[in-house]
C-alpha positions as CSV (number, residue, x, y, z in Angstrom):
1,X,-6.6,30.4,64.7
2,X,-7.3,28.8,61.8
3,X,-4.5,29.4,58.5
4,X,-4.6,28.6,55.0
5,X,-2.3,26.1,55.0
6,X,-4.9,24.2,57.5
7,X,-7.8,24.6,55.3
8,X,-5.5,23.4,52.5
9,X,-4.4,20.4,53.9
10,X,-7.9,19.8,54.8
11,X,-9.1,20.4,51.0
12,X,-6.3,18.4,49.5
13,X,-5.2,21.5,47.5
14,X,-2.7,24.2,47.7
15,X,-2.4,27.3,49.8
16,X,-2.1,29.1,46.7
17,X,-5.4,27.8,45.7
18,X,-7.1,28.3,48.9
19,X,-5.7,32.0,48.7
20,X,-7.5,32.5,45.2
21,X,-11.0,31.2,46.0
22,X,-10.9,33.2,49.2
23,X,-10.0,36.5,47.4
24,X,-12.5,35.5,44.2
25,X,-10.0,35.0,41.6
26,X,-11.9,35.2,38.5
27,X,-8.7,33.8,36.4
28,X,-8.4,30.4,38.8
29,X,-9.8,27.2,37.2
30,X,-11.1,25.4,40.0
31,X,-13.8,22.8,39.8
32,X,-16.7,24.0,41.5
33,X,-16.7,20.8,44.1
34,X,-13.1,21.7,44.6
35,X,-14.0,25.6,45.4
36,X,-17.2,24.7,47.8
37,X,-15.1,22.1,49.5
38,X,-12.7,25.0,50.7
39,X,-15.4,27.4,51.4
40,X,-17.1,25.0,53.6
41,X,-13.8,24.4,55.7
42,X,-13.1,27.2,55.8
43,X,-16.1,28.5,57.5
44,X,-16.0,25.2,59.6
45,X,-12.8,26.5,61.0
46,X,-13.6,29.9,61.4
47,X,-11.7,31.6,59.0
48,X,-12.4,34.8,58.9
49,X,-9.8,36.8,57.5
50,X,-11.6,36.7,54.1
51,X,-15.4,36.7,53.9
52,X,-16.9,34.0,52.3
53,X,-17.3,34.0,48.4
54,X,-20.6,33.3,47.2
55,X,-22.0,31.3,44.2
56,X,-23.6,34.0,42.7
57,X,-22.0,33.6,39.5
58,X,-21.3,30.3,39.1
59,X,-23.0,26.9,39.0
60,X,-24.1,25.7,42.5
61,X,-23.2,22.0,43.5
62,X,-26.7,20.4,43.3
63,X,-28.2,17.8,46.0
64,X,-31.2,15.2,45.2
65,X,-33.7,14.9,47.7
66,X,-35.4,11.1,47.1
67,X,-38.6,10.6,48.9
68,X,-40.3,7.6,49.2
69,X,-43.3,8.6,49.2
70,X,-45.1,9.8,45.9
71,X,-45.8,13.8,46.4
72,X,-49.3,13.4,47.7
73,X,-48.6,10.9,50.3
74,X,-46.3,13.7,51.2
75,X,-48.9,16.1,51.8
76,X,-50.9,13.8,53.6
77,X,-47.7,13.2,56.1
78,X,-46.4,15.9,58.0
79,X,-44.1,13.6,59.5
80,X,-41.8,13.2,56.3
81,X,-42.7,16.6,54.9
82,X,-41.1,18.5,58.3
83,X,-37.4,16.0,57.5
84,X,-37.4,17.6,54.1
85,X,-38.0,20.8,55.3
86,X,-35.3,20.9,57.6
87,X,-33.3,19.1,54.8
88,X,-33.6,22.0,51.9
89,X,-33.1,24.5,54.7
90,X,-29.7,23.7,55.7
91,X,-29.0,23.0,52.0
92,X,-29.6,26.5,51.2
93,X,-27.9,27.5,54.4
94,X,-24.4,25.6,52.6
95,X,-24.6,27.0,49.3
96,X,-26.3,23.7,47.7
97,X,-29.5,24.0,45.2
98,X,-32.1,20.9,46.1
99,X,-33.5,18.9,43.4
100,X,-36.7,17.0,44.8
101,X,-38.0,13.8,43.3
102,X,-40.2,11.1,44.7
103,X,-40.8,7.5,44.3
104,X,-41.7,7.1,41.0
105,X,-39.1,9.5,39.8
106,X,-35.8,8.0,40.9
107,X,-35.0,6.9,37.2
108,X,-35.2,10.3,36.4
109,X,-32.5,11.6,39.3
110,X,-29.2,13.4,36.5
111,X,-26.2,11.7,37.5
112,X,-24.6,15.1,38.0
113,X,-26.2,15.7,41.4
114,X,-22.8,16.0,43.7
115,X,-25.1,13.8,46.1
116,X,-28.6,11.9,47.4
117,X,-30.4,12.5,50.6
118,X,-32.9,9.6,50.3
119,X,-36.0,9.9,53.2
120,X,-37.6,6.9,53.9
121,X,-37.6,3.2,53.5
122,X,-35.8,1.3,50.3
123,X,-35.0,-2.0,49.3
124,X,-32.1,-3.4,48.3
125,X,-32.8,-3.1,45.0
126,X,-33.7,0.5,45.2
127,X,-30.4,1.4,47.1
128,X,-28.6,-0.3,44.2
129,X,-30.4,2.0,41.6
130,X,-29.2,4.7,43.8
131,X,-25.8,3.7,44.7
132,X,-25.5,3.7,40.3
133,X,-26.3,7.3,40.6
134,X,-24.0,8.5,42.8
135,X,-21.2,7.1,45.5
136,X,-22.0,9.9,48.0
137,X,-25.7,8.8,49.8
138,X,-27.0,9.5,53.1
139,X,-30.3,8.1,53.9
140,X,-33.1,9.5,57.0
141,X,-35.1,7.7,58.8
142,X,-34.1,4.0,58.3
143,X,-30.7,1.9,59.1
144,X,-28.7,1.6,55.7
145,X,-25.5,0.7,57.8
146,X,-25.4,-2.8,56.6
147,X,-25.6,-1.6,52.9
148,X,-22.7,0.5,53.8
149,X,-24.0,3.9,53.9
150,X,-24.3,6.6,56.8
151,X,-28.1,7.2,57.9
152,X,-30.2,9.4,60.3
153,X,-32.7,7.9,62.7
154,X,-35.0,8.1,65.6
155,X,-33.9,6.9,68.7
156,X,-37.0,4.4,68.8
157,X,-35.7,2.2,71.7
158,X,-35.6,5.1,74.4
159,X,-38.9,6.5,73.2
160,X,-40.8,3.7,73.7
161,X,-39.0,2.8,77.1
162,X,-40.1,6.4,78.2
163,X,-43.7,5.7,76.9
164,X,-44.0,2.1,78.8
165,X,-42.0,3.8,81.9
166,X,-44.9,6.0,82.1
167,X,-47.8,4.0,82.1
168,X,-46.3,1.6,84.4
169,X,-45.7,4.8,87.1
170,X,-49.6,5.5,86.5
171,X,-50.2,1.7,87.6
172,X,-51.5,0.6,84.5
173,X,-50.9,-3.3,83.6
174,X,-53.5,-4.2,81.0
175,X,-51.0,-2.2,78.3
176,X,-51.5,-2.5,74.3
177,X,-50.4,-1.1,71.4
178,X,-51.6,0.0,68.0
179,X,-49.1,-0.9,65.6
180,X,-48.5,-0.7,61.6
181,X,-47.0,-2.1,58.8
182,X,-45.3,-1.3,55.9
183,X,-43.7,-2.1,53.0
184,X,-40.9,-0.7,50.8
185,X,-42.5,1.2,48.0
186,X,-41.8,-1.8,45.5
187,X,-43.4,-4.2,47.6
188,X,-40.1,-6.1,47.9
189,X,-39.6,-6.0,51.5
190,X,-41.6,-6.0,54.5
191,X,-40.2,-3.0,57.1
192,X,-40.1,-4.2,60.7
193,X,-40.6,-1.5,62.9
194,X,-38.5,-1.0,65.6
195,X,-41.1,0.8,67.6
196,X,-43.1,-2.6,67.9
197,X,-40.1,-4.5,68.7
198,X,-39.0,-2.6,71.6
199,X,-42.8,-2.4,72.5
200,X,-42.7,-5.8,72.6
201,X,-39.7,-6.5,74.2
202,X,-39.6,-4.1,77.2
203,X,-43.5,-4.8,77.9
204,X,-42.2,-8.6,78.3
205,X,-39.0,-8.1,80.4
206,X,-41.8,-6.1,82.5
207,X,-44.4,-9.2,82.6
208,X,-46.5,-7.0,80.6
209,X,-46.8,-8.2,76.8
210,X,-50.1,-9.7,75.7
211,X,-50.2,-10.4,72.0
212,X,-54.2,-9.9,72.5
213,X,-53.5,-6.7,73.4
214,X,-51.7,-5.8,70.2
215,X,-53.3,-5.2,66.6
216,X,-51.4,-4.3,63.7
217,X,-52.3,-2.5,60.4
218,X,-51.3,0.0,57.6
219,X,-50.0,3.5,59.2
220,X,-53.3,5.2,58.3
221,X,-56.6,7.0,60.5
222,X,-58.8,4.5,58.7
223,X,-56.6,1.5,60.0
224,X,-56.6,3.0,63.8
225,X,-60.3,3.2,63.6
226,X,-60.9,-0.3,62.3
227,X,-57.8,-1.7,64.8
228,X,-58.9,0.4,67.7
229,X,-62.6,-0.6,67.2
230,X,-61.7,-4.8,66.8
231,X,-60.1,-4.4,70.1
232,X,-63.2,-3.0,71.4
233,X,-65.4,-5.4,70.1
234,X,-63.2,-8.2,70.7
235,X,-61.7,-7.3,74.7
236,X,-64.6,-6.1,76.2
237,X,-64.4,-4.9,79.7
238,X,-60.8,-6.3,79.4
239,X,-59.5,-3.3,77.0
240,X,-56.4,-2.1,78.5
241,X,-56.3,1.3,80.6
242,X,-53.8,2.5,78.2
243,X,-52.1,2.0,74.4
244,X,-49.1,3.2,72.7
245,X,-50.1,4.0,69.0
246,X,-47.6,3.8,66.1
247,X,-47.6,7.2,64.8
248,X,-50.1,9.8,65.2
249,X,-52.6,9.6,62.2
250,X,-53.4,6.2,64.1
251,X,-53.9,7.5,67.2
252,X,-56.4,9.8,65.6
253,X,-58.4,6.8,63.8
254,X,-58.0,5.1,67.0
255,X,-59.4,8.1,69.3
256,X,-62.3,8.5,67.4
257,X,-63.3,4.6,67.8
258,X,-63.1,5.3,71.3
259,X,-65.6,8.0,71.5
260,X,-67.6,6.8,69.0
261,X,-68.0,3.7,71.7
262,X,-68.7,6.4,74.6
263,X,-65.0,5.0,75.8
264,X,-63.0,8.1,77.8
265,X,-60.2,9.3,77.2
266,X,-58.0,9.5,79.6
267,X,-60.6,8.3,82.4
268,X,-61.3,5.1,81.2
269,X,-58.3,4.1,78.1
270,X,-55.0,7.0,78.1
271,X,-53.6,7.1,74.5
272,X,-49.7,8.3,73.8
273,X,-48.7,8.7,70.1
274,X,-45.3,9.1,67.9
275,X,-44.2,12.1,66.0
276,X,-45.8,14.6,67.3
277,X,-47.1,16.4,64.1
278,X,-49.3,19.5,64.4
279,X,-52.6,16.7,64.5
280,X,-52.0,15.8,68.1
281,X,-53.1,19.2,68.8
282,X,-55.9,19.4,66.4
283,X,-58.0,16.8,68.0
284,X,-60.0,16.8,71.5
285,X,-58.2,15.4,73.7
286,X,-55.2,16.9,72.4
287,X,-53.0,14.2,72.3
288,X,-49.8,12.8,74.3
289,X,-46.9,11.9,72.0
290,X,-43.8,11.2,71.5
291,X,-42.1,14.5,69.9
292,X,-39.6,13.3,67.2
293,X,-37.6,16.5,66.1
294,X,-37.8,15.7,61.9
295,X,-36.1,19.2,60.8
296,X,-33.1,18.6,63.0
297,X,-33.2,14.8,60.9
298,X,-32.8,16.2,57.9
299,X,-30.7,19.5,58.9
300,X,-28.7,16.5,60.2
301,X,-28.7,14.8,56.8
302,X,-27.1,17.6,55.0
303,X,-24.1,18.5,57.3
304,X,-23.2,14.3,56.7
305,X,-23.6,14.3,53.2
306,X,-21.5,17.9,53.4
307,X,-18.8,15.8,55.3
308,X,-18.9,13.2,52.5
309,X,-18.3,15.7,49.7
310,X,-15.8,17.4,51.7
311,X,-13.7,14.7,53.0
312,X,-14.3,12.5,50.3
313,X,-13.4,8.9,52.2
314,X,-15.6,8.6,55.1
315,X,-16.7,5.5,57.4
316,X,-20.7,5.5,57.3
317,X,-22.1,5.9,60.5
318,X,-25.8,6.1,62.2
319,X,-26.8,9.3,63.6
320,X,-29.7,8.5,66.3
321,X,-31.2,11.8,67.2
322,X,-33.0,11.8,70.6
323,X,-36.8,12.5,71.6
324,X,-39.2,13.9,73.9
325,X,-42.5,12.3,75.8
326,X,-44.8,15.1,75.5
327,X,-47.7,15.0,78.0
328,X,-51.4,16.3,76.5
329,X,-54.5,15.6,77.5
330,X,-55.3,12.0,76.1
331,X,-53.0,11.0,79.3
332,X,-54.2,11.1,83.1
């Protein structure tokens, strides 16, 4: 069982002082980092001989939530919008209050946020601007290990093993793949995506990859209409049986090329996608994707950046969360 002499070795304080926050001494002077760092072990632990306080009457440690996107392209992706979900809900869950900006607000971010959840892809540059604002960062849904900070990702390798595994079992070999492109939102650095690289990499060790089998574009339905309908025009009766498409807005663009060309779907071309956002299921055929499980990513998010606050000196690390192949109709 845990004491208070372990949640104050823990907290870097005395047992005195863990004593006082517990029991809500109004007459300690206590910083409020100081007081939600011993709360937060001490619930962590189990303690339970004193219930915990609450922040009702005091100033809440405050977290800034950095999208990439600006706060329309966030409505229009479900995929980003479901990690901040999951983000402000285990925020609020641990006693935080969430500030939200977007990309064209991070000059803006007060430098007395206690931390920065940042979702989505930066450059350099844009990490530096961040790192200025605070020393405690934690970034979702791109590697920042290199730059030295702890991160939250997709386990994109497995994923797209699972996808190819698949449509080799089916007996597909004409296999290609919808791809996109991005850049940070600066226009600094071009983003590889690691789904194509493992795409491209597994479908080879398999004697499967054929770069005429692959178009690339911007992440958009537009782009998997125009891509998807190139490859028809271009392929002919050699179109491959089946594609893996980059994220699911594609797959819808790209679906509807298909039918528009009287192309079925499964029967003649099967279609898997990535995210898994409510679209796949909005469309006929519903579609096969890979389900990526964004509220646990930025729940995730939160109890890292909690660790950083709480611990104080911590050795970044990448959190790669796993994912599901979820079978739907655009799939024999």
């Amino acid at each position: 069982m845990a004491t208070l002499k372990d949640i104050a070795k823990l907290a870097n304080v005395s047992s005195a002082t863990v004593s006082r926050v517990l029991n809500k001494d109004k007459t300690l002077s206590v910083g409020e980092e100081t007081r939600h760092r011993i709360l937060t072990i001490a619930e962590e632990l189990g303690y339970e001989k004193h219930k915990r306080s609450t922040n009702s009457n005091q100033e809440r440690q405050k977290i800034a939530i950095v999208q990439w996107y600006s706060e329309q392209e966030e409505l229009n992706d479900l995929y980003y919008y479901s990690i901040r979900i999951g983000l402000e809900k285990r925020a609020q869950e641990l006693g935080y209050d969430v500030v939200r900006y977007f990309n064209n607000d991070i000059l803006t971010i007060s430098e007395n946020v206690s931390g920065i959840i940042a979702i989505g892809k930066f450059s350099s540059e844009q990490i530096n601007r961040l790192e200025n604002l605070s020393k405690n960062l934690v970034f979702v849904d791109s590697d920042t290990l290199n730059a030295g900070h702890p991160c939250v990702t997709t386990d994109f390798d497995n994923a797209i093993v699972k996808v190819l595994d698949y449509f080799m079992q089916q007996g597909f070999t004409k296999i290609g793949m919808i791809a996109g492109e991005e850049r940070t939102t600066d226009q600094k650095e071009l983003i590889v995506d690691q789904r194509f690289r493992t795409f491209k990499n597994y479908a080879y060790e398999n004697n499967l990859y054929n770069p005429d089998y692959v178009f690339v574009g911007d992440f958009s339905a537009p782009s998997g209409y125009a891509l998807m309908k190139k490859a028809i025009t271009e392929l002919g009766d050699d179109l491959p049986q089946a594609f893996f498409v980059a994220n699911d807005t594609l797959a819808i663009g790209a679906l509807r090329a298909l039918q528009e060309a009287n192309i079925s779907v499964p029967d003649r071309v099967s279609l898997i996608s990535f995210n898994d956002t409510a679209l796949t299921k909005q469309v006929f055929p519903a579609l096969s994707s890979i389900t990526v499980y964004t509220e646990e990513m930025g729940r995730t998010a939160v109890d890292i950046l909690n660790h950083q606050l709480i611990k104080r000196h911590t050795v970044p690390t990448m959190t790669r969360l796993a994912t599901t192949l979820t079978l739907r109709e655009s799939t024999k």
